[in-house]
C-alpha positions in Angstrom: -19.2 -3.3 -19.5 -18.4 -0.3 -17.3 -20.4 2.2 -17.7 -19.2 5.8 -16.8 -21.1 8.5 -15.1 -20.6 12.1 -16.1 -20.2 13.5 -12.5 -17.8 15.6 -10.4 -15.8 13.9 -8.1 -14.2 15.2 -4.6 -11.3 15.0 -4.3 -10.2 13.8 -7.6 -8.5 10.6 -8.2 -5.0 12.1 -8.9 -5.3 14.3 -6.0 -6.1 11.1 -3.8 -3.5 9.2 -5.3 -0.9 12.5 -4.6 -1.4 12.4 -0.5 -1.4 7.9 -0.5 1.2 7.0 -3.1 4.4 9.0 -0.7 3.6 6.6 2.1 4.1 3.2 -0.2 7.1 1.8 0.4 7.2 0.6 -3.2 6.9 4.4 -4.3 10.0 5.1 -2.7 12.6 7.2 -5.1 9.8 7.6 -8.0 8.9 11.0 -6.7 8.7 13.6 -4.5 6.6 13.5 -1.6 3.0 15.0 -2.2 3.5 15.6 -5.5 0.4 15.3 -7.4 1.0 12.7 -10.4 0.4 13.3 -14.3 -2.4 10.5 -15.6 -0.9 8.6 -18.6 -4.1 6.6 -18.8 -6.3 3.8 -17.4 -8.4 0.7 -18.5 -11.1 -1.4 -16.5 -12.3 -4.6 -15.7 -15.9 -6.3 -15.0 -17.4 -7.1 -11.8 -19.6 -9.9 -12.9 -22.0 -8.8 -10.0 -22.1 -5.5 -11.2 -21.4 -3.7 -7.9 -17.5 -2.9 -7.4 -15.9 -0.6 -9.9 -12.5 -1.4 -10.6 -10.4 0.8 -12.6 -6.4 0.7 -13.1 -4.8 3.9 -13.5 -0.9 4.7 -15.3 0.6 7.7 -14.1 3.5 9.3 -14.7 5.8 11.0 -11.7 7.7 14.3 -12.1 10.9 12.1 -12.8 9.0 10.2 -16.1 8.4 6.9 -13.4 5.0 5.6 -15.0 3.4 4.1 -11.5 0.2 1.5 -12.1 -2.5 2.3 -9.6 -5.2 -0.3 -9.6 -8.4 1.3 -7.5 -11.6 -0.8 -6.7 -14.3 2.2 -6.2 -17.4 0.5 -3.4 -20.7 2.3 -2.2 -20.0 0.9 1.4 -16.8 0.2 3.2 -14.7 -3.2 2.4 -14.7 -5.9 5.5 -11.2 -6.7 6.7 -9.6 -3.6 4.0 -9.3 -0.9 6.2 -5.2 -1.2 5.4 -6.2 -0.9 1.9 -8.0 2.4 1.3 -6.8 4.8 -0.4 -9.1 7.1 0.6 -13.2 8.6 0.4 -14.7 10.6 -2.3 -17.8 12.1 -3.2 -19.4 11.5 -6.7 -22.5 13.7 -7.8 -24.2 10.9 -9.3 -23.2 7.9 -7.2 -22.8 9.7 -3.9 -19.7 8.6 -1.4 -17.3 6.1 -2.8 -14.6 3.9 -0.9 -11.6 3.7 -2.8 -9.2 0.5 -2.3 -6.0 -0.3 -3.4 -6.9 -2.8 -5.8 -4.2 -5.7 -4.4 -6.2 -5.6 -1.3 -9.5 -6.3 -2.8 -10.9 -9.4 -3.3 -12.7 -8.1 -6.3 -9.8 -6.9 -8.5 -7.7 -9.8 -7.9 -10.5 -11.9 -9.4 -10.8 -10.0 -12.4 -7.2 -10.0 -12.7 -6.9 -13.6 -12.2 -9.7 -14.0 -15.0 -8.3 -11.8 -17.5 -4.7 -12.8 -17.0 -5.4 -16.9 -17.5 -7.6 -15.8 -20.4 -11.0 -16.2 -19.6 -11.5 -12.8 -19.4 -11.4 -9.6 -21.4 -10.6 -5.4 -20.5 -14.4 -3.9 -20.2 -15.6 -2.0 -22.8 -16.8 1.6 -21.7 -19.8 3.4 -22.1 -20.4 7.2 -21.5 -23.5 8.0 -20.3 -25.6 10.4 -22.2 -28.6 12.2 -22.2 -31.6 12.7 -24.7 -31.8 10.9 -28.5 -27.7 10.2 -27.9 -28.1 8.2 -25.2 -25.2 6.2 -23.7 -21.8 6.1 -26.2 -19.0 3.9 -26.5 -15.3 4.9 -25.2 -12.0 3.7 -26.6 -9.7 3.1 -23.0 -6.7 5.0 -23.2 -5.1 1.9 -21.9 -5.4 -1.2 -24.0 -4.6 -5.0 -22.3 -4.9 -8.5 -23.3 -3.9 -11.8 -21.5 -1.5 -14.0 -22.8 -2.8 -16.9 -20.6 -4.6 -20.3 -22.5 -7.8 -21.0 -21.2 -6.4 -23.6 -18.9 -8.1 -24.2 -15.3 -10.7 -22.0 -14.1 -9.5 -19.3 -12.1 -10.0 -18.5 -8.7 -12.5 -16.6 -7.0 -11.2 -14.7 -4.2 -14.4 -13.7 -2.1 -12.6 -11.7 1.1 -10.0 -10.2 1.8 -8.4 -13.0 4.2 -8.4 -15.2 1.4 -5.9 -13.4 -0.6 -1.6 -12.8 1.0 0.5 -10.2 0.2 3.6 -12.2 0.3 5.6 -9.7 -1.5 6.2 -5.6 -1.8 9.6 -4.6 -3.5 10.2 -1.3 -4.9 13.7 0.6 -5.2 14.8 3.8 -7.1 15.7 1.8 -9.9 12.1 0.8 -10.9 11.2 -2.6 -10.4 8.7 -1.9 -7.6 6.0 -4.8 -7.2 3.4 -6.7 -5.4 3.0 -10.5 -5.0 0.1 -11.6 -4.1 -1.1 -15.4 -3.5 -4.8 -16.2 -3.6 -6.0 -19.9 -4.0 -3.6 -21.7 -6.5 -1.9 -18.8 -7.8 0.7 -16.2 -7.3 -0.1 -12.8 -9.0 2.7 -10.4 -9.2 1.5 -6.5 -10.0 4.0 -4.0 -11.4 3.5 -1.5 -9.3 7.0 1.0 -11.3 6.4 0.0 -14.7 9.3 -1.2 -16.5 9.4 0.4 -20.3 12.6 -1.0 -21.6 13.9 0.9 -24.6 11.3 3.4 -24.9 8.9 2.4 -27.4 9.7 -1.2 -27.6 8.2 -4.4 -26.2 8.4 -6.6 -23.4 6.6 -9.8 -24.5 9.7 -12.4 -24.3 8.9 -13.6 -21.5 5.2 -13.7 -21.2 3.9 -16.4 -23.2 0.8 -17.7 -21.4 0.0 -21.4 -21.0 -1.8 -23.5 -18.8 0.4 -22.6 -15.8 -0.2 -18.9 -15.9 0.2 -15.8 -18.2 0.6 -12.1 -18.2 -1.3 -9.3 -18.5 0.0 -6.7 -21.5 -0.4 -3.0 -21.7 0.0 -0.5 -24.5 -1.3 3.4 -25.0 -0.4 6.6 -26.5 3.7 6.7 -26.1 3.8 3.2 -25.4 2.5 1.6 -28.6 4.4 -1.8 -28.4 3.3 -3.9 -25.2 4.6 -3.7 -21.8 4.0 -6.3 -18.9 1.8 -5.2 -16.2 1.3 -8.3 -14.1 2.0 -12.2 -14.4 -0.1 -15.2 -13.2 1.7 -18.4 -12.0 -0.2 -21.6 -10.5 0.9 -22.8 -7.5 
């Protein structure tokens, strides 16, 4: 469960993501430079230690390009992911917060790993409150599911060396991604989301089984599911 502070945060998350998304090379030709991005939503995953927040956001570029942002937020800096971070911020209740590209974290991939293969599912959020309300439960804008079968346990990546990038592709036509291989598996990110047809779905190709799966996104505009990463065992 993720549970959500009501705090300010400096800078804000878009405003980070406007100064380190221009220098990706997968970015390239889904914006102009510095521009700050429009959020189309997000959705989160546990850290079963409780201590990394990891939060995937969907934004939208000036020319429509929805771009998937995957952030781990830590209290202390990351061994080995300085090439990672996105950037600092200060939160009012949590205090400074290191901000990773989530493909560099050890963390995220995990979770990604866990909920892709099925054995893992999106956190449910919860709002803190104050006073008789208390805490209350948040519908994510983003909604996800793996299509994988329950098959091997997945692997836990526990530093950053254990994880390769063996993969970054992006071009002005919109198939930008990641690959990344971490013990017995390749997991590929769409970094330019692909929403074929407008409101229609891309599920023919991501049937899960015990080999691997994809992960499946819908929200508001984009009711029918979309893929937003795969799972394959090597």
């Amino acid at each position: 469960m993720a549970v959500i502070h009501r705090a300010e945060i400096r800078p804000t998350k878009l405003e980070l993501l406007g100064d380190w998304l221009p220098k990706q090379t997968w970015f390239a030709g889904a914006g102009a430079p510095g521009e700050k991005p429009a959020s189309v939503g997000a959705y989160r995953f546990d850290d079963p230690r409780g201590e990394v927040g990891i939060e995937t956001l969907l934004v939208r570029t000036a020319d429509g390009q929805v771009v998937q942002v995957p952030l781990t937020y830590r209290g202390a800096p990351l061994a080995g992911g300085e090439p990672f971070l996105v950037g600092t911020m200060d939160h009012s209740v949590l205090g400074r917060r290191w901000v990773y590209d989530g493909c560099g974290d050890p963390v995220y991939l995990s979770a990604l790993a866990a909920v892709v293969l099925g054995h893992a599912v999106q956190a449910e959020e919860l709002v803190e409150g104050s006073g008789a309300d208390g805490p209350q439960r948040r519908t994510p804008t983003v909604s996800v599911v793996g299509t994988g079968t329950r098959g091997a346990t997945p692997p836990v990546v526990e530093a950053v060396e254990d994880a390769n990038a063996v993969g970054e592709q992006g071009d002005a036509g919109g198939s930008g991604r990641t690959v990344v291989r971490i013990p017995g598996l390749e997991l590929t990110i769409f970094r330019l989301v692909d929403l074929p047809g407008g409101d229609t779905g891309d599920t023919d190709r991501t049937d899960g089984d015990d080999q691997g799966g994809a992960l499946l996104g819908a929200w508001t505009d984009q009711t029918r599911p979309v893929r937003l990463a795969t799972a394959r065992r090597i």
